[in-house]
SERO-4910 file (N, C-alpha, C, O; in steps of 0.05 Angstrom, whole numbers):
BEGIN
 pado doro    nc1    nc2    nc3   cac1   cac2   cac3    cc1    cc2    cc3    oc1    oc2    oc3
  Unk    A   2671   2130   1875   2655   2106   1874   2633   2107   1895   2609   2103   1888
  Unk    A   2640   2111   1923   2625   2120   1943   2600   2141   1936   2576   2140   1944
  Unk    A   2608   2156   1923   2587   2177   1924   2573   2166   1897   2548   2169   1900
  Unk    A   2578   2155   1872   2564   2148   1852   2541   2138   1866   2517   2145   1862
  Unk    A   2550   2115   1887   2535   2096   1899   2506   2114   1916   2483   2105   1918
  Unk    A   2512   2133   1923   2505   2141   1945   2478   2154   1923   2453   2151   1925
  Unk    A   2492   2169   1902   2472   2185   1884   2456   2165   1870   2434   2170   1859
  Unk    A   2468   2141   1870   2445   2123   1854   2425   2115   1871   2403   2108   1861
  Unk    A   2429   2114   1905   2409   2098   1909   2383   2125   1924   2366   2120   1941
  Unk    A   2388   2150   1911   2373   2169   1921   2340   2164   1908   2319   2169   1920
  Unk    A   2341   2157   1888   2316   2155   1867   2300   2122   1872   2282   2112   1860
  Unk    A   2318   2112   1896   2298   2086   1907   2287   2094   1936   2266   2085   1944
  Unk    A   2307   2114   1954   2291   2123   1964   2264   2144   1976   2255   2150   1998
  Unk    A   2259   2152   1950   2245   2163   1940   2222   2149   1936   2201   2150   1950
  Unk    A   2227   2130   1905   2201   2117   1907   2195   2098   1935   2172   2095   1943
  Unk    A   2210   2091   1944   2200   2076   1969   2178   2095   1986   2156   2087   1995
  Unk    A   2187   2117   1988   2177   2129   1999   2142   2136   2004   2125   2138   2021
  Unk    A   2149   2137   1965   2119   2142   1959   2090   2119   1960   2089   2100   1944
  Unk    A   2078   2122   1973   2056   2099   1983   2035   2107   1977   2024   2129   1981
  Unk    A   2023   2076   1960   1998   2079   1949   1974   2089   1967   1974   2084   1991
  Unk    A   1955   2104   1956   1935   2119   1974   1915   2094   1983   1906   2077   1967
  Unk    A   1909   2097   2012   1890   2077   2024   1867   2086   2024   1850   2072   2035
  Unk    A   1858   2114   2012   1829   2124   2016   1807   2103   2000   1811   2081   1989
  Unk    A   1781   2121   2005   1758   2106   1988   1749   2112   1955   1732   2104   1938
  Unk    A   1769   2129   1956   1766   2145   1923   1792   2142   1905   1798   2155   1885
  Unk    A   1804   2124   1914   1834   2117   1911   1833   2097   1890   1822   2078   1899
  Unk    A   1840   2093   1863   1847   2064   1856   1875   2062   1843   1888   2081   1834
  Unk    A   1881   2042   1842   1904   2031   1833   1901   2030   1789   1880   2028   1776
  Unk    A   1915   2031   1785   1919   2027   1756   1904   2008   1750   1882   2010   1741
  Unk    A   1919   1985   1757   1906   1956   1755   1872   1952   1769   1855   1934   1771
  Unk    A   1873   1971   1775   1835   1965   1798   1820   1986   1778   1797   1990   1785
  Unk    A   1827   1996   1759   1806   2020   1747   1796   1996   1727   1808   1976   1720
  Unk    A   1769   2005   1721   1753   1989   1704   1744   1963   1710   1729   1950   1695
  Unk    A   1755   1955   1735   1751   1930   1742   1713   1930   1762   1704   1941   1782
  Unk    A   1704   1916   1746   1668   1908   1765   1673   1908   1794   1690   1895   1805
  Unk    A   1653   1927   1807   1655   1923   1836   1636   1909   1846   1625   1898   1827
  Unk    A   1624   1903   1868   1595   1890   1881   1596   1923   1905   1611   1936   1921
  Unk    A   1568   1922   1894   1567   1958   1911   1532   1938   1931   1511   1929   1922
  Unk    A   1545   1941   1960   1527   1937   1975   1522   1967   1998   1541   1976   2010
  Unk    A   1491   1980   2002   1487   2000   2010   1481   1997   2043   1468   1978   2052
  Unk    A   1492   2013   2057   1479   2006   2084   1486   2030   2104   1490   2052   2094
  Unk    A   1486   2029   2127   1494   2061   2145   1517   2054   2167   1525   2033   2178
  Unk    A   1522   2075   2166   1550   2079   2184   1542   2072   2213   1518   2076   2214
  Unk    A   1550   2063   2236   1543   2055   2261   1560   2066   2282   1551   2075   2304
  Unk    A   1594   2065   2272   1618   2073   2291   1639   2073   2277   1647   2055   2262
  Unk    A   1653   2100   2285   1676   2105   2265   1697   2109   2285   1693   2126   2303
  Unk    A   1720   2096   2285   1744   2090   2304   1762   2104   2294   1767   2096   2272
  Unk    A   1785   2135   2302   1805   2135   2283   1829   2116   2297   1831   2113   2321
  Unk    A   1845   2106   2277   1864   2085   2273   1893   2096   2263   1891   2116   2248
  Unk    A   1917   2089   2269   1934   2089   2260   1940   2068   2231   1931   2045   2234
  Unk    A   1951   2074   2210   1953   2050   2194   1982   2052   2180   1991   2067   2163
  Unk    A   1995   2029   2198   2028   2020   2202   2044   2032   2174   2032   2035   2153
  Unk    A   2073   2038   2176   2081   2047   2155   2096   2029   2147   2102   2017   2168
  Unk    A   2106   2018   2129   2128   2005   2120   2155   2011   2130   2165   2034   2128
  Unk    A   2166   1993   2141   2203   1996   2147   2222   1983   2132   2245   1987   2138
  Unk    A   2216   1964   2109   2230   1948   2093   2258   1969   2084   2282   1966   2089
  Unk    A   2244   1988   2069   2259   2003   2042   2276   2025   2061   2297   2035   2053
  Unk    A   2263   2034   2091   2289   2053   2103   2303   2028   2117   2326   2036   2118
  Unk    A   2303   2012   2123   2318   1988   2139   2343   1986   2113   2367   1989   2118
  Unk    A   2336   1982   2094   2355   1977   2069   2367   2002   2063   2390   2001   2055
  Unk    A   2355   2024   2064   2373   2046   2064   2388   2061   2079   2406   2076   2072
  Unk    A   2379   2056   2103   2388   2066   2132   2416   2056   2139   2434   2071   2148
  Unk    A   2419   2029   2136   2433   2001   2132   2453   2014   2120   2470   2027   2132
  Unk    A   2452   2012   2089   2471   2026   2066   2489   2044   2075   2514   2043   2076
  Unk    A   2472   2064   2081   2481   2097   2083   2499   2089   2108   2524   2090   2105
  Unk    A   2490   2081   2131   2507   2075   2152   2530   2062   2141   2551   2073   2147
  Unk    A   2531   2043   2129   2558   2025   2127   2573   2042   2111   2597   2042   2119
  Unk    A   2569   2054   2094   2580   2084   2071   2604   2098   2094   2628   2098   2092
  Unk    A   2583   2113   2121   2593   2126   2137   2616   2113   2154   2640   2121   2155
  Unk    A   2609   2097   2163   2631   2080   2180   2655   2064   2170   2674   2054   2181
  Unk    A   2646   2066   2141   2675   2052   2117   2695   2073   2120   2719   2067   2121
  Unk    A   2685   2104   2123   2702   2129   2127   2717   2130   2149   2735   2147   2149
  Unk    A   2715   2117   2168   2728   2113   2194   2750   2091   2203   2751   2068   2211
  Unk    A   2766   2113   2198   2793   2076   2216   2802   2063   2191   2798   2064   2167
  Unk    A   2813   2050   2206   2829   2033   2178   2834   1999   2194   2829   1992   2217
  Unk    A   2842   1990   2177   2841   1946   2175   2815   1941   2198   2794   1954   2195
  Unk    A   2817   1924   2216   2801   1921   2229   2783   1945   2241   2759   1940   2243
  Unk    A   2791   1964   2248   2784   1981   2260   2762   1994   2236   2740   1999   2245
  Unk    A   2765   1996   2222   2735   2006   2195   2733   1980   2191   2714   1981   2175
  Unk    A   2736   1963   2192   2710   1934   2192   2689   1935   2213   2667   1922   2213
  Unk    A   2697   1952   2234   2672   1951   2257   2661   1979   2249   2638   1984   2255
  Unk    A   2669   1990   2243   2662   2013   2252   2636   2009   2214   2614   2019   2215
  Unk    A   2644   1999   2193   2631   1993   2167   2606   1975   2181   2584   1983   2172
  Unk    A   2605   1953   2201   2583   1940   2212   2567   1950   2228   2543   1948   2226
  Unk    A   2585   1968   2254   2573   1983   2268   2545   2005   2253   2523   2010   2262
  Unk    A   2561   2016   2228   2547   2036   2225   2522   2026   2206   2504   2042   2199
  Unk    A   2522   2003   2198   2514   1992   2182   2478   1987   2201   2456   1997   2200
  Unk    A   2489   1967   2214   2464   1959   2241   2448   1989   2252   2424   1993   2252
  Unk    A   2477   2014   2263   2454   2027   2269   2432   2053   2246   2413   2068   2248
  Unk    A   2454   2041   2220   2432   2056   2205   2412   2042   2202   2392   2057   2202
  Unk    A   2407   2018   2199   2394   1999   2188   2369   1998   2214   2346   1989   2209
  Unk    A   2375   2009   2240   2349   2017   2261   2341   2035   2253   2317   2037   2251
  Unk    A   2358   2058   2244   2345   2080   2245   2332   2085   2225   2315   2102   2230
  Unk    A   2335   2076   2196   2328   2079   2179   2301   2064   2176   2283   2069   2160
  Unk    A   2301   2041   2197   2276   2024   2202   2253   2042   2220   2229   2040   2213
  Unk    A   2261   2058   2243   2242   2079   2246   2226   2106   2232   2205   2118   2236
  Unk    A   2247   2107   2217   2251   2130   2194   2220   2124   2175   2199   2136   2172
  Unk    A   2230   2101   2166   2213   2090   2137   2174   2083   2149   2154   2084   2136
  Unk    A   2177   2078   2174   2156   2062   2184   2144   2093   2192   2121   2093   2181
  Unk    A   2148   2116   2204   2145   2140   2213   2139   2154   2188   2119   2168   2192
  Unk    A   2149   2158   2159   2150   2173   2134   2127   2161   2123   2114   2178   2110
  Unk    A   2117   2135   2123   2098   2118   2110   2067   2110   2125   2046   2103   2114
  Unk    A   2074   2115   2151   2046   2115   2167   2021   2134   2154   2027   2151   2137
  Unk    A   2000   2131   2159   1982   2145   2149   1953   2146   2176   1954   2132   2196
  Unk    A   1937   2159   2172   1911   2157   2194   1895   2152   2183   1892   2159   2159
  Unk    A   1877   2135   2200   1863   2117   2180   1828   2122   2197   1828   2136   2218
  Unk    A   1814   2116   2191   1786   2104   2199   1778   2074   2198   1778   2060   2178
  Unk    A   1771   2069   2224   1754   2040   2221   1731   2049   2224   1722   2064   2242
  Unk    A   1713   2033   2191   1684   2045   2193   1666   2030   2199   1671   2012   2182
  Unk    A   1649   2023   2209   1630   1994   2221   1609   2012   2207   1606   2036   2209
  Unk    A   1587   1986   2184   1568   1997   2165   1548   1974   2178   1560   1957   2193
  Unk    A   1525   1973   2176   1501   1963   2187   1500   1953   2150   1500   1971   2133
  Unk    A   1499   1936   2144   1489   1939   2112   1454   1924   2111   1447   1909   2130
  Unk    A   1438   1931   2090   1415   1930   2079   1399   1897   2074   1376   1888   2076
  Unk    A   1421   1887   2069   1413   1860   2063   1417   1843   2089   1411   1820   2092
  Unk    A   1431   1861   2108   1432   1840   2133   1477   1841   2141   1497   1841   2126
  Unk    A   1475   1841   2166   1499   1837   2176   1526   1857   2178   1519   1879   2168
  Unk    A   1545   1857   2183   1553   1888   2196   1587   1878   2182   1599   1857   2187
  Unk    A   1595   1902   2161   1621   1904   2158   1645   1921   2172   1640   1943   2182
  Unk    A   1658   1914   2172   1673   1936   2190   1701   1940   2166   1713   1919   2162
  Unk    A   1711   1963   2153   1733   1966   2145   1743   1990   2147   1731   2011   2149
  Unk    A   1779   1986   2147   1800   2014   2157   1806   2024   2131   1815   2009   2115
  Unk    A   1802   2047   2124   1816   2052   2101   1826   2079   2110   1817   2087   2132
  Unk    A   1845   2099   2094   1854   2115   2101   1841   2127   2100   1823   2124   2082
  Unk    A   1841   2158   2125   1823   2184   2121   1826   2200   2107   1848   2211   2106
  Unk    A   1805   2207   2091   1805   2232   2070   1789   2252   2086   1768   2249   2098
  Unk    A   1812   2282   2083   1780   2308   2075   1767   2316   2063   1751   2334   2069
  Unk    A   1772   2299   2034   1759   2304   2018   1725   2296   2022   1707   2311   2016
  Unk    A   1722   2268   2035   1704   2256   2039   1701   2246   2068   1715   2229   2079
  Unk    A   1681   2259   2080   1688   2263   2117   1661   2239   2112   1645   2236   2094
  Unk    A   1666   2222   2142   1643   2203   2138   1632   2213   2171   1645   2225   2187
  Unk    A   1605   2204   2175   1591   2213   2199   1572   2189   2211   1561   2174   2196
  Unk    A   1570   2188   2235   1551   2164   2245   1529   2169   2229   1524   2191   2221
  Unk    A   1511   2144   2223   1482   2146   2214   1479   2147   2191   1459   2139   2181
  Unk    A   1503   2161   2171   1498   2166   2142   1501   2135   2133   1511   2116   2145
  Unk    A   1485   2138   2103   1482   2122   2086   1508   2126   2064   1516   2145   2050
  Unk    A   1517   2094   2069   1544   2092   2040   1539   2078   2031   1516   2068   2027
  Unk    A   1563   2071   2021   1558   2051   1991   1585   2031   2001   1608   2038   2002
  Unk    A   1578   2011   2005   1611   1994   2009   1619   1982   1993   1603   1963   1992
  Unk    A   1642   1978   1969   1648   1978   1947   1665   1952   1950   1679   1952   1970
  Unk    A   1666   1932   1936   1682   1910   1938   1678   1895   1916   1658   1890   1903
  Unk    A   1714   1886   1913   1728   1875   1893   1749   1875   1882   1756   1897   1887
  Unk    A   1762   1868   1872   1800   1874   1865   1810   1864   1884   1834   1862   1878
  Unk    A   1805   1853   1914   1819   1841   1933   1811   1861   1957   1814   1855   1981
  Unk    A   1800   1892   1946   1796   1910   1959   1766   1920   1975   1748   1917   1959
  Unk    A   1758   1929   1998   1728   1938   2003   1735   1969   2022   1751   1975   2039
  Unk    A   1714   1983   2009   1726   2011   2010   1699   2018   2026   1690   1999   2038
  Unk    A   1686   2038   2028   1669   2056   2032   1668   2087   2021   1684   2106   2023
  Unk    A   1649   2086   2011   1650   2112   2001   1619   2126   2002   1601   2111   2011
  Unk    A   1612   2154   1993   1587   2156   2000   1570   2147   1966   1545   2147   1964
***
């Protein structure tokens, strides 16, 4: 039963794992086709940034797996602590785990735009698309989203 458990919850941590792309060339299913407002303007200062990972989905798995481990240990009371014990410290570690696996590097880009007044947005770094002080972009907004791209 233990291990059924264990094999079922392999394919959630997985998709947890996997995190939507924060680049500028990136869209979501639901964001393709959707009208943007494309305002043109130049790059001024580009910051690199950390951009936070999620800990929800290893906190819940970390958690699990720990209490799994510590159910194996001891018997009456003695595997009731040791089922909580292991439970809490998977449930840290699995909260460092998830936040560390899901982090990404990001760019804060500050644009001078054309019509007047200064955006500043983080989105994740691509190599695909390297950005440079002074160049001319395109800052893309809509879907809830504002990107930069060239």
């Amino acid at each position: 039963m233990k291990t059924l458990f264990i094999i079922a919850t392999i394919p959630f941590f997985f998709a947890s794992c996997a995190q939507d792309s924060l680049t500028g060339d990136s869209y979501s299913r639901s964001g393709a086709g959707q009208a943007q407002t494309v305002r043109m303007g130049t790059i001024t200062s580009i910051r690199y940034v950390k951009i936070e990972g999620n800990a929800a989905a290893g906190t819940l798995i970390g958690a699990a797996a720990g209490g799994l481990l510590g159910n194996q240990i001891g018997s009456g009371s003695g595997r009731t602590a040791a089922t909580v014990g292991g439970a809490l410290a998977g449930g840290v570690g699995g909260s460092y785990a998830g936040k560390a696996v899901t982090s990404r590097q990001g760019l804060e880009i500050q644009v001078n735009l054309d019509e007047g007044g200064t955006v500043s947005i983080v989105q994740q770094e691509n190599p695909r698309e390297p950005f440079a002080e002074g160049e001319r972009v395109r800052v893309l907004s809509g879907g809830g989203r504002d990107r930069v791209t060239h």
